[in-house]
Biopython code that builds the backbone (N, CA, C, O; Angstrom):
import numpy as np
from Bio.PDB.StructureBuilder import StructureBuilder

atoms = [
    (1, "UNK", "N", (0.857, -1.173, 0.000)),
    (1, "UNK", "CA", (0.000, 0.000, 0.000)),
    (1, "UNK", "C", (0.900, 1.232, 0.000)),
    (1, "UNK", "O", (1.877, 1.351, 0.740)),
    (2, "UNK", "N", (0.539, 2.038, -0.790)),
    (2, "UNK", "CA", (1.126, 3.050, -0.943)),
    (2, "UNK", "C", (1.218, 4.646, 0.580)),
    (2, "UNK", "O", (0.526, 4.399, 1.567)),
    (3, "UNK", "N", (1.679, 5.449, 0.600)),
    (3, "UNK", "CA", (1.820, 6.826, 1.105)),
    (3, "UNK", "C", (0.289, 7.275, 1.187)),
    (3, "UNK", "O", (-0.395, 7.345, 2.208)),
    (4, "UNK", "N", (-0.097, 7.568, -0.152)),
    (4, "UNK", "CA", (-1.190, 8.156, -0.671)),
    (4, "UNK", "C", (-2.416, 7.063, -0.041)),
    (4, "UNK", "O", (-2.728, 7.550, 1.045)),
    (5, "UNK", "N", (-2.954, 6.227, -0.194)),
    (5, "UNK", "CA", (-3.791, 5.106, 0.608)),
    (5, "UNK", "C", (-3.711, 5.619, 2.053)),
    (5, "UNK", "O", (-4.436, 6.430, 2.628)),
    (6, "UNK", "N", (-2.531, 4.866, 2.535)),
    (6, "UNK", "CA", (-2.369, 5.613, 3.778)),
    (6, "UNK", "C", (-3.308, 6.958, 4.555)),
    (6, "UNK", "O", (-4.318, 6.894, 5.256)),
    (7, "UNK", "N", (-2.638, 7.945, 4.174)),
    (7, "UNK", "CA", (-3.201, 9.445, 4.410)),
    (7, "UNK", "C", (-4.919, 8.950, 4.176)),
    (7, "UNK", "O", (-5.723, 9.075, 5.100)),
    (8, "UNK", "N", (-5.364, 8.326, 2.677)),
    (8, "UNK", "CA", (-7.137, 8.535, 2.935)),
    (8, "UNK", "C", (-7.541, 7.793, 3.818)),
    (8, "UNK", "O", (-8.669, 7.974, 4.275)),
    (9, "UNK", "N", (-6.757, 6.806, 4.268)),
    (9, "UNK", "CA", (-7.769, 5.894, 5.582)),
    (9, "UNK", "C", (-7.494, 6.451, 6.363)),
    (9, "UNK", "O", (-8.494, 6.682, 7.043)),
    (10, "UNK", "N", (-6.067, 7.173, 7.034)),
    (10, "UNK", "CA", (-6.445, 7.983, 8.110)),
    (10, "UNK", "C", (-6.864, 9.190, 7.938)),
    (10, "UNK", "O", (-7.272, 9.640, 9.009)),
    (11, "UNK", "N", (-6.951, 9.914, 7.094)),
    (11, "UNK", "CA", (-8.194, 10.996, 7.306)),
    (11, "UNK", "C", (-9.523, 10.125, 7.256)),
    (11, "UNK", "O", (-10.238, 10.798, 7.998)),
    (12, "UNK", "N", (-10.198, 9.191, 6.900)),
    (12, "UNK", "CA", (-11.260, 8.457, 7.007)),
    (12, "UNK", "C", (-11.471, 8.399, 8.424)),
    (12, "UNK", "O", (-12.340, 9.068, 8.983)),
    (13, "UNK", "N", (-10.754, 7.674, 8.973)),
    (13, "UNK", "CA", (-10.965, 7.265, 10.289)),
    (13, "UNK", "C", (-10.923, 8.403, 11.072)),
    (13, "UNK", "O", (-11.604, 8.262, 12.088)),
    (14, "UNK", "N", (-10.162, 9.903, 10.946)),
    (14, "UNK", "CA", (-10.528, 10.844, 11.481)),
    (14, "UNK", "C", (-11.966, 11.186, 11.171)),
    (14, "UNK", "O", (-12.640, 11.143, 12.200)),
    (15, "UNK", "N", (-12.518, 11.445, 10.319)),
    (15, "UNK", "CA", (-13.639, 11.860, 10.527)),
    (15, "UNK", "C", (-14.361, 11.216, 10.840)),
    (15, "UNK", "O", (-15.220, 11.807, 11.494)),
    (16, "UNK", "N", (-14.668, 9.381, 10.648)),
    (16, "UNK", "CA", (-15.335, 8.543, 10.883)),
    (16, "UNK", "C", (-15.419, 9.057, 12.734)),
    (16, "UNK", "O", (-16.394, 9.322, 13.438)),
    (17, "UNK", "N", (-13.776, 9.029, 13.073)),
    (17, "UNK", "CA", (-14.069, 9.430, 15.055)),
    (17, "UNK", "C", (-14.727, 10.774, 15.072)),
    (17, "UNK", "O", (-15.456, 10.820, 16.063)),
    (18, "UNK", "N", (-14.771, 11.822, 14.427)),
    (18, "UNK", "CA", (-15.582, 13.368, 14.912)),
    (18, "UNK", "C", (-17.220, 12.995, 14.338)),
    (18, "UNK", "O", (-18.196, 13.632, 14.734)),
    (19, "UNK", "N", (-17.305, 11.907, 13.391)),
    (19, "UNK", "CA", (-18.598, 11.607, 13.824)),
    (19, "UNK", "C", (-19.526, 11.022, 15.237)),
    (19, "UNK", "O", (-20.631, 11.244, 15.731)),
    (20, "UNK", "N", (-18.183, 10.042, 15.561)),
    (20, "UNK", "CA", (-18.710, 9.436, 16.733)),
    (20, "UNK", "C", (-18.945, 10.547, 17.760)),
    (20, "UNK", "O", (-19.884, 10.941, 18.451)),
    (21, "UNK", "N", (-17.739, 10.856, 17.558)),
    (21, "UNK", "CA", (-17.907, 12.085, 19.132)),
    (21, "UNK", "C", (-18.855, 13.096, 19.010)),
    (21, "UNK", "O", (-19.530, 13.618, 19.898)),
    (22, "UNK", "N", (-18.835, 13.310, 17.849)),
    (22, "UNK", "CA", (-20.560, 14.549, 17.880)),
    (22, "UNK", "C", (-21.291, 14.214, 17.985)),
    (22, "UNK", "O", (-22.175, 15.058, 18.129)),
    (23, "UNK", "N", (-21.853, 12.450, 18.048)),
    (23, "UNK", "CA", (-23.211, 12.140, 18.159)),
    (23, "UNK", "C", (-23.422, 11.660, 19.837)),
    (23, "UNK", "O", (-24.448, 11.832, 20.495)),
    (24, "UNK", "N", (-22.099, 10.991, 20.324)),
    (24, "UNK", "CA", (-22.343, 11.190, 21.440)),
    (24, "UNK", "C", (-21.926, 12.133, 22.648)),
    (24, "UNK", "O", (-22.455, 11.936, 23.741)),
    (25, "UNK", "N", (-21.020, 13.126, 22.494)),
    (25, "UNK", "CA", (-20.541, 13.982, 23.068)),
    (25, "UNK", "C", (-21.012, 15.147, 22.531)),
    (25, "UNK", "O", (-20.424, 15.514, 21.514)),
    (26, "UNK", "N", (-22.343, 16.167, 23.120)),
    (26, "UNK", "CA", (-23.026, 17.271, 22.697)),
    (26, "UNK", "C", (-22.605, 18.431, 23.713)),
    (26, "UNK", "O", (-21.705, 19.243, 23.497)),
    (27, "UNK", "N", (-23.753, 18.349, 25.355)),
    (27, "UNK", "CA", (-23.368, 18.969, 25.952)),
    (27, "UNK", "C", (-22.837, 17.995, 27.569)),
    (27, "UNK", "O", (-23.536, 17.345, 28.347)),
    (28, "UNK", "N", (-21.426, 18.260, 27.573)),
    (28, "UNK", "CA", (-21.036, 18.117, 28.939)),
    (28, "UNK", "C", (-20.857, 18.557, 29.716)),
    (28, "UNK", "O", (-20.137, 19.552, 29.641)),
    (29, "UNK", "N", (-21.374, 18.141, 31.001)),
    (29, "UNK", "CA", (-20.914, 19.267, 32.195)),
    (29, "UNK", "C", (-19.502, 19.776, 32.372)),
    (29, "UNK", "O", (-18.425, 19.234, 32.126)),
    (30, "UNK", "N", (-19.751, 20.772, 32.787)),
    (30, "UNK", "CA", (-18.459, 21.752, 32.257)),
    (30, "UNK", "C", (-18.746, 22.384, 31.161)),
    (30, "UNK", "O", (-18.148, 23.459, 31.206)),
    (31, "UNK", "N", (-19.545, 22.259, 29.871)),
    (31, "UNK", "CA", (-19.599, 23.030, 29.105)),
    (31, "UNK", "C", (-20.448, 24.468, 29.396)),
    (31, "UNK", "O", (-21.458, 24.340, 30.088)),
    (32, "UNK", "N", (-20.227, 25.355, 29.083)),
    (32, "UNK", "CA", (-20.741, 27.073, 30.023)),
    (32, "UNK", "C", (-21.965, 27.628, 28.617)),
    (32, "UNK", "O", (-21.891, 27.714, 27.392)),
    (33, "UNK", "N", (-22.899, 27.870, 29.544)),
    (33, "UNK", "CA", (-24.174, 28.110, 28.379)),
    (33, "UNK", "C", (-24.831, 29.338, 29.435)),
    (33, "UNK", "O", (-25.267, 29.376, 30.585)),
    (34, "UNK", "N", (-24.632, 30.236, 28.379)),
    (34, "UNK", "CA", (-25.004, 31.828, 28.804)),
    (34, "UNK", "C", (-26.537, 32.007, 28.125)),
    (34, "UNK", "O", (-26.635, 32.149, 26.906)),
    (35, "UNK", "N", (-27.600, 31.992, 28.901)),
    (35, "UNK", "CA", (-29.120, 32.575, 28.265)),
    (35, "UNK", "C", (-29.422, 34.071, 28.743)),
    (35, "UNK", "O", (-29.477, 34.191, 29.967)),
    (36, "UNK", "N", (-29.612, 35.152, 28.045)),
    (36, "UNK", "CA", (-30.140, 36.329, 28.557)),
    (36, "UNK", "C", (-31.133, 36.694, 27.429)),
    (36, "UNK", "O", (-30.779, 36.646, 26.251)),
    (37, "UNK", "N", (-32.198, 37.007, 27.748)),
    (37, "UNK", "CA", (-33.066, 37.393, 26.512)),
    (37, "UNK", "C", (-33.858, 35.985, 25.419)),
    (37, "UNK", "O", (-34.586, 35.008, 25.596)),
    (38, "UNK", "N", (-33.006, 36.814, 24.045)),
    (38, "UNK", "CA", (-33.029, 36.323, 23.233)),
    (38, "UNK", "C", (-31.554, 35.532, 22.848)),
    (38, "UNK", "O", (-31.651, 34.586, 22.067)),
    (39, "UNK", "N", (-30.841, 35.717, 23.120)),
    (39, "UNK", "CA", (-29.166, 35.362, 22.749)),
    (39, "UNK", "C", (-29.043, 34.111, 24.133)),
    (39, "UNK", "O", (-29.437, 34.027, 25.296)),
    (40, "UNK", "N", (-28.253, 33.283, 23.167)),
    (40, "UNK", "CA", (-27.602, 32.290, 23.982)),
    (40, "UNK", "C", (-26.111, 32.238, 23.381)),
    (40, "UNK", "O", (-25.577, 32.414, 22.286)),
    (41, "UNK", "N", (-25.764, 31.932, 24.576)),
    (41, "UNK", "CA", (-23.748, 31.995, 24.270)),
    (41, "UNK", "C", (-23.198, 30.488, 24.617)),
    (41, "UNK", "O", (-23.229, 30.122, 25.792)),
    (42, "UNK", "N", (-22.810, 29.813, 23.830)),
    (42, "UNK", "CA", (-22.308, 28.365, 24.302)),
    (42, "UNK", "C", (-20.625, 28.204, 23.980)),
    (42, "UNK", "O", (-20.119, 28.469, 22.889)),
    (43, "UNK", "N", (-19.942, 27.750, 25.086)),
    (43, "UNK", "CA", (-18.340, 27.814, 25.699)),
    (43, "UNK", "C", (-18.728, 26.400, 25.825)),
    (43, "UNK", "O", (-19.525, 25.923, 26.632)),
    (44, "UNK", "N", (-17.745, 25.527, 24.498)),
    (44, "UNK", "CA", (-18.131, 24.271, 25.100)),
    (44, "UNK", "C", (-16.493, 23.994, 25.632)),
    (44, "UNK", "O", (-15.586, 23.774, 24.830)),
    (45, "UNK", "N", (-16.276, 24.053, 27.274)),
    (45, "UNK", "CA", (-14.887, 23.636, 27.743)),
    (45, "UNK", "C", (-14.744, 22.249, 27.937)),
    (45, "UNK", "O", (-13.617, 21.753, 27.941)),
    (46, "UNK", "N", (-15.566, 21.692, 28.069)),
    (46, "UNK", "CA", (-15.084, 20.371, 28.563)),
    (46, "UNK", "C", (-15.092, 19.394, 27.284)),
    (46, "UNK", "O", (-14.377, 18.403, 27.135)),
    (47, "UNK", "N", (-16.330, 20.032, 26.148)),
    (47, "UNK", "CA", (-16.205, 19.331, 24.901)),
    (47, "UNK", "C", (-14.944, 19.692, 24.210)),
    (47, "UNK", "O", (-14.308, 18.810, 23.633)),
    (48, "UNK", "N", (-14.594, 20.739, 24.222)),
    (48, "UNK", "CA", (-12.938, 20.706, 24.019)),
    (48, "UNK", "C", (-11.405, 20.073, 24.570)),
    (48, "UNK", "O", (-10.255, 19.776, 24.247)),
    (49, "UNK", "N", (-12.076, 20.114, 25.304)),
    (49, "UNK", "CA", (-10.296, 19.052, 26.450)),
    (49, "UNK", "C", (-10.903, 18.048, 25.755)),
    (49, "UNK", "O", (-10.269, 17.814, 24.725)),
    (50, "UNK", "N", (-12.042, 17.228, 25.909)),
    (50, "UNK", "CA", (-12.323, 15.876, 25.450)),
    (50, "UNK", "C", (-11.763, 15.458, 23.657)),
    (50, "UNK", "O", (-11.117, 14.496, 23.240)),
    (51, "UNK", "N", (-12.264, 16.478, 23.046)),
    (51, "UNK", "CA", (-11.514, 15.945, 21.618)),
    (51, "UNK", "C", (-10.147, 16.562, 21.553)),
    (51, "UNK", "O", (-9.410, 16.041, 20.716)),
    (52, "UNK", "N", (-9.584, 17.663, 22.323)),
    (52, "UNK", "CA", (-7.877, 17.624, 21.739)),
    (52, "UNK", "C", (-7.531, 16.678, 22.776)),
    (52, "UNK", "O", (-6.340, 16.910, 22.984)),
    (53, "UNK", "N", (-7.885, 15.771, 23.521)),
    (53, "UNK", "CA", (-7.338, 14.564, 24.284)),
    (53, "UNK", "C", (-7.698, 13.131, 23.094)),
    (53, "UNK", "O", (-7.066, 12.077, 23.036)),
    (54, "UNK", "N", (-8.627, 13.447, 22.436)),
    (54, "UNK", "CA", (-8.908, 12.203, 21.491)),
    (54, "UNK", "C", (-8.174, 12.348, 20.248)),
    (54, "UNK", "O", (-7.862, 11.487, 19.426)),
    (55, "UNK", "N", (-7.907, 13.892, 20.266)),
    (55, "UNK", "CA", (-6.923, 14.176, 18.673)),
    (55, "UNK", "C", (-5.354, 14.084, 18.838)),
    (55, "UNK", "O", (-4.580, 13.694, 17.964)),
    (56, "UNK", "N", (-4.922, 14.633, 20.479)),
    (56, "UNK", "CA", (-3.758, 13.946, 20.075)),
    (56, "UNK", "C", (-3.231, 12.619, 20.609)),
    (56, "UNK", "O", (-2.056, 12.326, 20.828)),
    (57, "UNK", "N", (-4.207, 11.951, 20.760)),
    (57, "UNK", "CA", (-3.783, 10.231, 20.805)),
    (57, "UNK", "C", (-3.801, 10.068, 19.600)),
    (57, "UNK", "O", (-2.700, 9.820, 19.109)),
    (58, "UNK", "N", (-5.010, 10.131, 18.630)),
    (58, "UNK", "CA", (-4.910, 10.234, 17.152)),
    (58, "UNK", "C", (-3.268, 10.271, 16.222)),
    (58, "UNK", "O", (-2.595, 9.492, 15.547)),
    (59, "UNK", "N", (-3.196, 11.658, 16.695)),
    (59, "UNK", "CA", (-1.541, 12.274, 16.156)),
    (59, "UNK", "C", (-0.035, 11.180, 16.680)),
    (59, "UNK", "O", (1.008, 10.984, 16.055)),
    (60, "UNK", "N", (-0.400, 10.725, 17.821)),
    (60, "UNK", "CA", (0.899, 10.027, 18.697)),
    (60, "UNK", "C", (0.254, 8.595, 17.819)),
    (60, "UNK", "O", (0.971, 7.909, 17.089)),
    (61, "UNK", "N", (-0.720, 8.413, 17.976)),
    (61, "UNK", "CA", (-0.473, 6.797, 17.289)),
    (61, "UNK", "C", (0.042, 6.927, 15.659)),
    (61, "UNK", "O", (0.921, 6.229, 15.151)),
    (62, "UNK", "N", (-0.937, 8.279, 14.804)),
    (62, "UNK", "CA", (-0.126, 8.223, 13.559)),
    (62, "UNK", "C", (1.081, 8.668, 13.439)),
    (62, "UNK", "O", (1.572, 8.768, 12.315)),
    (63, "UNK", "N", (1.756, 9.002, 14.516)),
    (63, "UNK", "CA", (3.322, 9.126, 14.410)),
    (63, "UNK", "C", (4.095, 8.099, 14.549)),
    (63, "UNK", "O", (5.253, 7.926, 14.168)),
    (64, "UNK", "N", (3.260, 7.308, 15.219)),
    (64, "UNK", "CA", (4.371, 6.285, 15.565)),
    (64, "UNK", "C", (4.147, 4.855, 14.275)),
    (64, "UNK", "O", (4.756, 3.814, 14.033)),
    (65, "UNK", "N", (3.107, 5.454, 13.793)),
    (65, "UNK", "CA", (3.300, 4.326, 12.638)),
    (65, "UNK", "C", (3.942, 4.781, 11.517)),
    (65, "UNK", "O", (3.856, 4.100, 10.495)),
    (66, "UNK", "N", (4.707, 6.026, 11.510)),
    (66, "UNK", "CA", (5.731, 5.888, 10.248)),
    (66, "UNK", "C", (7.098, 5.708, 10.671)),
    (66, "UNK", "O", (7.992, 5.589, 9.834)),
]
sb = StructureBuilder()
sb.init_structure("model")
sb.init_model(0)
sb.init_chain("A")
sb.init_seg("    ")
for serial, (resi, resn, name, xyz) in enumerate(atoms, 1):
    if name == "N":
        sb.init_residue(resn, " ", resi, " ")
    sb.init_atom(name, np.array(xyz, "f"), 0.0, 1.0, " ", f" {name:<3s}", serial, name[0])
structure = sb.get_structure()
């Protein structure tokens, strides 16, 4: 298998995982949701630590396979 192969299955499988995680990771506690009025403000913090903790395991495993 080539370089090029390579790269599309793992971008595949990246997005295949930001599907998973958006369907089950929406709102978590810790995430900060501002209502006043009409306007809502959404700070998602904890949905963030959670995927750059899932992206760079992602990055360390595709590093270590070249």
């Amino acid at each position: 298998m080539n370089e090029f192969s390579k790269i599309f299955i793992i971008i595949g499988i990246v997005f295949l995982l930001f599907g998973i995680i958006g369907a089950f990771i929406g709102k978590l506690p810790g995430d900060l949701i501002f209502k006043k009025g009409n306007t809502t403000f959404y700070f998602p913090v904890m949905t963030s630590i959670v995927v750059s903790i899932i992206l760079s395991l992602i990055f360390y495993i595709v590093s270590r396979l070249k």
